[in-house]
C-alpha positions in Angstrom: 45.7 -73.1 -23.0 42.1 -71.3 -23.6 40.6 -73.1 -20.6 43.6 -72.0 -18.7 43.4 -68.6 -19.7 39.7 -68.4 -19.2 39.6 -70.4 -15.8 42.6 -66.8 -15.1 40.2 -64.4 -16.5 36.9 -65.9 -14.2 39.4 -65.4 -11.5 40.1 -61.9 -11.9 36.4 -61.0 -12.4 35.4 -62.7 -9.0 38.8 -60.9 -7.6 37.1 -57.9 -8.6 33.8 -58.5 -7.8 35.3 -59.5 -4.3 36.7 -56.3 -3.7 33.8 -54.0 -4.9 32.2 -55.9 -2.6 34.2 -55.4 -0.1 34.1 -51.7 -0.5 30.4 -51.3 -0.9 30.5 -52.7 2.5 33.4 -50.8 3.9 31.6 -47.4 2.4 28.1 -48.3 2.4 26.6 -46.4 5.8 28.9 -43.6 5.6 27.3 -43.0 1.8 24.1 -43.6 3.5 24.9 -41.5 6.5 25.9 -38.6 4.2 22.1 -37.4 2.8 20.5 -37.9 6.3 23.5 -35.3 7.7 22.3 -33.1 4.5 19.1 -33.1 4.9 19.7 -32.6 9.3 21.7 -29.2 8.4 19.3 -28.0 5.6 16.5 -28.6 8.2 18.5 -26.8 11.3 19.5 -23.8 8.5 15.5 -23.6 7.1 14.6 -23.6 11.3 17.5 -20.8 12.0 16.4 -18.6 8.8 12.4 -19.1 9.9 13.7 -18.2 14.0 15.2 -14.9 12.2 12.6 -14.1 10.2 10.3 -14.3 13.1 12.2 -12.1 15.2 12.8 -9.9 12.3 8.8 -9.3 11.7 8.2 -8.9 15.0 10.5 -6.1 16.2 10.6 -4.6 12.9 8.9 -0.8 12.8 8.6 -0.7 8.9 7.8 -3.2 6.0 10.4 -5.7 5.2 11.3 -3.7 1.4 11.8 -0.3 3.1 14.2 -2.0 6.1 16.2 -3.6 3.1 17.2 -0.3 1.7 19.5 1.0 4.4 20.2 4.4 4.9 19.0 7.6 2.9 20.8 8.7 0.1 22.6 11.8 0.5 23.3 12.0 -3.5 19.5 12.0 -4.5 18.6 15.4 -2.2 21.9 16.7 -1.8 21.6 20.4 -3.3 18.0 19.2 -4.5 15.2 21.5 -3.5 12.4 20.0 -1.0 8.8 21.7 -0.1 7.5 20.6 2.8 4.0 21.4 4.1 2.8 21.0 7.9 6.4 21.6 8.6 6.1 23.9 11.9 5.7 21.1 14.2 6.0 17.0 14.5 7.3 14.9 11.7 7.1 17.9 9.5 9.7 19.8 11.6 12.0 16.7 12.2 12.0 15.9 8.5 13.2 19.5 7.7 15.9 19.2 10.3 16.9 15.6 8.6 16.9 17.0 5.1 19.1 19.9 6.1 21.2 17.4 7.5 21.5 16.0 4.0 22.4 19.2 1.9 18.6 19.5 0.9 17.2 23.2 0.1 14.3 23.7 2.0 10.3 25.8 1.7 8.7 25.4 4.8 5.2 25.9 4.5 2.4 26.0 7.4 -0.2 28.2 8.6 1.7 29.8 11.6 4.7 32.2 10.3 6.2 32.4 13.5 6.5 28.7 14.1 8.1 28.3 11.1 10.7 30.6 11.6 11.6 28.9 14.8 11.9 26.0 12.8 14.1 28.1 10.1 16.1 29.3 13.7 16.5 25.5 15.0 18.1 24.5 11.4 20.8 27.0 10.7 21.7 26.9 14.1 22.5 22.9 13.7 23.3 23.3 9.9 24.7 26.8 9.5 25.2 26.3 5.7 21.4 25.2 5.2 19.3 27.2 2.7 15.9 27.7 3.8 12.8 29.8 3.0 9.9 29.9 5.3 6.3 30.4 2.6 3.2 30.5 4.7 0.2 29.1 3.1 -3.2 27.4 4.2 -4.1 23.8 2.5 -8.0 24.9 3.4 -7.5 28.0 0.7 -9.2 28.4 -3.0 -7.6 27.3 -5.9 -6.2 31.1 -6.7 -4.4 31.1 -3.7 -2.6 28.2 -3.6 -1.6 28.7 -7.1 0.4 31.7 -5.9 2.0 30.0 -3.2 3.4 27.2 -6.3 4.4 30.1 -8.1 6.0 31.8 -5.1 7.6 28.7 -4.6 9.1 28.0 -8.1 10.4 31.1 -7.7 12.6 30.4 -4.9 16.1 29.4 -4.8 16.8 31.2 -8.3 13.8 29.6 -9.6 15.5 26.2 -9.6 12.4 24.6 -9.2 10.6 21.6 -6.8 12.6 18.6 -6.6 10.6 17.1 -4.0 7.0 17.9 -2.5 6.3 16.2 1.1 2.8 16.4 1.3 3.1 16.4 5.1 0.2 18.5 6.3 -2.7 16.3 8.3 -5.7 17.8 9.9 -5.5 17.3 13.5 -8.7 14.6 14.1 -10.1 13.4 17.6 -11.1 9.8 17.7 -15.2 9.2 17.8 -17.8 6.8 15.7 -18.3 7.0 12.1 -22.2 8.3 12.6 -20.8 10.6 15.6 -18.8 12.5 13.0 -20.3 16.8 11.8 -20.3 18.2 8.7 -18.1 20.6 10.0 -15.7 17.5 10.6 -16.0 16.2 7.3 -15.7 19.6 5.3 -12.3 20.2 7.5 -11.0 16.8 7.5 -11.2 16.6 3.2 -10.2 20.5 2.5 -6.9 19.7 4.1 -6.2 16.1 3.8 -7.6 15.6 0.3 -9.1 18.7 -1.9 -5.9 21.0 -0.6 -3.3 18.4 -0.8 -4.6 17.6 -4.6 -5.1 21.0 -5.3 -1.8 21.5 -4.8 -0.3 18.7 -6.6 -2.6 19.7 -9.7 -0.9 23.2 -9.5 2.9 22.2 -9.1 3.0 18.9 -11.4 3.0 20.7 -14.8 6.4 22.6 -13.8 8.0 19.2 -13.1 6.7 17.7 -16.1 8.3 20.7 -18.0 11.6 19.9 -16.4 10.9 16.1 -16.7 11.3 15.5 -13.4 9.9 16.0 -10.1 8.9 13.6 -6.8 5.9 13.8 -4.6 6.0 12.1 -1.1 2.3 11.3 0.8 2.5 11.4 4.5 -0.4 9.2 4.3 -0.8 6.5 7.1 -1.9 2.7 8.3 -5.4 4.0 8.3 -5.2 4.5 4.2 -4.6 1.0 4.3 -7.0 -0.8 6.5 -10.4 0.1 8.3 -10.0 2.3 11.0 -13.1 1.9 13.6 -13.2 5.3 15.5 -11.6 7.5 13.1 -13.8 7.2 9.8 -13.1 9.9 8.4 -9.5 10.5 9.0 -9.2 6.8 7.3 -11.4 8.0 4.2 -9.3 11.0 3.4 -6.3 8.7 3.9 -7.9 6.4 1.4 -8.7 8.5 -0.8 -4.9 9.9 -1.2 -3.8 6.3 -1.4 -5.8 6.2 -4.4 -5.5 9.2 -5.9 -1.8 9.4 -5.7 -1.0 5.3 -6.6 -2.9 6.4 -10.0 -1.1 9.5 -10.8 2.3 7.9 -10.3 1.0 5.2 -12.8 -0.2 8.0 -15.1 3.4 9.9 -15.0 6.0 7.3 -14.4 7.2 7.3 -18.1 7.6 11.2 -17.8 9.8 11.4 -15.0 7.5 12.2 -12.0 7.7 9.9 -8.7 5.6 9.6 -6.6 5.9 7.4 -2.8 3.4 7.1 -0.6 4.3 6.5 3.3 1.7 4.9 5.6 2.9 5.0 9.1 0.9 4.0 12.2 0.8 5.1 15.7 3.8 7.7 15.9 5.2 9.3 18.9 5.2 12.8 18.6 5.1 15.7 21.4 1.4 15.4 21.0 1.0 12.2 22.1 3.8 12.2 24.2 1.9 14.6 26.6 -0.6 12.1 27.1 -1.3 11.9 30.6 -3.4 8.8 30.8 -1.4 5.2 31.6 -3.5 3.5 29.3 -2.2 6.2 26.5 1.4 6.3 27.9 1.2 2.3 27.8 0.0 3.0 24.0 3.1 5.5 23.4 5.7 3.0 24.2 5.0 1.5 21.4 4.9 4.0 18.7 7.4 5.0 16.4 9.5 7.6 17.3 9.1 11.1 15.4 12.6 10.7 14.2 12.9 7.5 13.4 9.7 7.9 11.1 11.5 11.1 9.2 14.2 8.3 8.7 12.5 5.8 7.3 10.5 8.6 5.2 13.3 9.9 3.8 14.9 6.5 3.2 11.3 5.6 1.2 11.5 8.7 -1.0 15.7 8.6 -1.8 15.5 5.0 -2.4 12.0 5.5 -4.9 10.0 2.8 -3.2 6.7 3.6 -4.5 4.7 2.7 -0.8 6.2 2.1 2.4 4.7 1.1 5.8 5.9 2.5 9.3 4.8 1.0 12.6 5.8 -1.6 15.0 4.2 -5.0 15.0 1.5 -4.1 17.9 -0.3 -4.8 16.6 -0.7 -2.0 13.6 1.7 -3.5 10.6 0.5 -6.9 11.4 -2.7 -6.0 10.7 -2.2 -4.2 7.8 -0.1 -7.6 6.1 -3.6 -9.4 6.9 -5.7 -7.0 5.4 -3.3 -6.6 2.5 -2.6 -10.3 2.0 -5.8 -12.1 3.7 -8.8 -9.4 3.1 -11.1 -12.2 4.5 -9.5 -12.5 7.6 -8.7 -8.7 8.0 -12.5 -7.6 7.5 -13.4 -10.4 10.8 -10.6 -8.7 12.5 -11.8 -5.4 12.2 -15.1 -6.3 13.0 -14.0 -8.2 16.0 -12.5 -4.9 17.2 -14.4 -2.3 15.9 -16.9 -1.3 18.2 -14.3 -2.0 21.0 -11.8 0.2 19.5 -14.4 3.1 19.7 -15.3 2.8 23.2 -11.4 2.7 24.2 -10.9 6.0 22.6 -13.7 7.7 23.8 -12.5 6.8 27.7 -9.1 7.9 26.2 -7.8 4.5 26.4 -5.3 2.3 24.5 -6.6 2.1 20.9 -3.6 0.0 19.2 -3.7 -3.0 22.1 -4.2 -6.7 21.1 -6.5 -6.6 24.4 -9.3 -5.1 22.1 -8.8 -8.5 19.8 -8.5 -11.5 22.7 -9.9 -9.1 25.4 -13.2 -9.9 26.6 -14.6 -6.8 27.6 -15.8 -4.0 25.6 -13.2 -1.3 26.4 -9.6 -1.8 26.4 
């Protein structure tokens, strides 16, 4: 009886071993199948996402953070009161026009009073409701007078105070060598784009530190970011905002104070639109438009990204992710183009071409 019954149970276990057998080989290449199919559509999903991504960087006309945010915020300068300087003309008069558009309050300041009150015209005709003052002032003045333009400002509006200060004011710059460049160059270049625009935010900063709150935004540009053969000293006051303004938000971050610095490249404004040259109209194609850069400045500062980058790949923001990621490499690029880049802008050519990198003559 026990040999019986173990002779039964030796037969069941080579029954069963049978038919795992059986299945292993019934099931064996589709389980093997499985993980190559797996790993096939990972690879075709990593190769789709990498394709997009491509595309993305190439067509895109701002930094991959500030594209993320979407559109501005209507709640964050809705009622809010915004100071804008340089605002009679180019992005400064398309921002105001955009903030009206978003229930801001709005100080335009320039040099020109009349310009400015077209500007003031232009907005309540589109926005009827808009509250706007127009404050004249001059970036180049002493200390004394700007610091009765803040107070004329803080006054405004019920004395509600500055919610937002667009330091938008540049001084206009033509394109030459570093050594080419005057004193009387240098002195103009730095009294607007850095000792005025400082000055200023020296001046307004303790009233939004009193009210715990308060948000500067740097019309800076590409050139604070990377070498900029043929305008020196346009890219050394740029530089130096970048710096001084990335240390002050550091310094009042806990209190309240924001500050965003924008750093667009080649932008199409009626300036440049009135190019007459084909090698600058070529160049203007591919700038930014005026309004699109408001956009994306607006969208910077409402979202508090603390920098943000404006230009279209060619080849300005490209360069500036080398130079900010792979300094090496960005210093041989710049050398490569350097003197290049000079001798295109003198003979009022295209100064933002990939011909002045893979080119081989001097001039583009």
């Amino acid at each position: 009886f026990s040999a019986q019954r173990l002779t039964r149970s030796q037969s069941l276990a080579l029954t069963s071993h049978q038919n795992s057998e059986r299945t292993r080989r019934h099931h064996g290449p589709r389980t093997a199948r499985q993980p190559r199919m797996l790993l096939l559509f990972a690879l075709l999903a990593g190769a789709a996402a990498a394709a997009f991504l491509v595309f993305k960087f190439a067509t895109a006309d701002g930094d991959f953070t500030l594209l993320s945010c979407g559109r501005p915020r209507r709640d964050k300068v809705d009622g809010k009161v915004v100071w804008i300087t340089g605002a009679s003309r180019g992005i400064g008069e398309v921002l105001s026009m955009q903030f009206a558009s978003l229930g801001a309050k709005l100080i335009l300041s320039a040099r020109n009073k009349e310009e400015l009150e077209r500007v003031k015209r232009n907005i309540i005709s589109k926005h009827p409701d808009s509250k706007v003052e127009v404050l004249p002032m001059d970036l180049s003045s002493d200390e004394e007078s700007l610091k009765e333009v803040v107070h004329s400002a803080e006054s405004l509006f019920s004395s509600a105070g500055i919610d937002y200060m667009m330091h938008n004011a540049a001084f206009e710059r033509p394109k030459r060598g570093a050594l080419e460049e005057t004193e009387e160059g240098l002195k103009a270049t730095f009294h607007v784009n850095v000792f005025g625009t400082i000055t200023l935010t020296r001046l307004l900063a303790p009233f939004m530190l009193d009210r715990g709150m308060g948000h500067f935004v740097v019309m800076s540009s590409a050139a604070g970011k990377v070498p900029t053969p043929g305008q020196a000293l346009y890219s050394a006051s740029k530089h130096a905002l970048n710096g001084y303004f990335a240390s002050l938000r550091s310094e009042l971050c806990t209190k309240g104070i924001k500050v965003t610095v924008v750093c667009p490249g080649p932008i199409e404004t009626p300036v440049s639109s009135g190019a007459t040259s084909s090698s600058q109209r070529h160049s203007s194609e591919k700038r930014v438009s005026v309004e699109r850069c408001a956009e994306l400045t607006i969208i910077a500062a409402t979202h508090g990204l603390k920098e943000a980058w404006i230009s279209y790949q060619q080849p300005v923001l490209a360069v500036m992710y080398v130079v900010q990621y792979m300094p090496t490499i960005g210093c041989w690029l710049m050398d490569k183009v350097g003197a290049k880049r000079v001798d295109a802008a003198a003979k009022k050519g295209n100064a933002y071409s990939w011909n002045l990198l893979f080119g081989g003559k001097k001039s583009a």
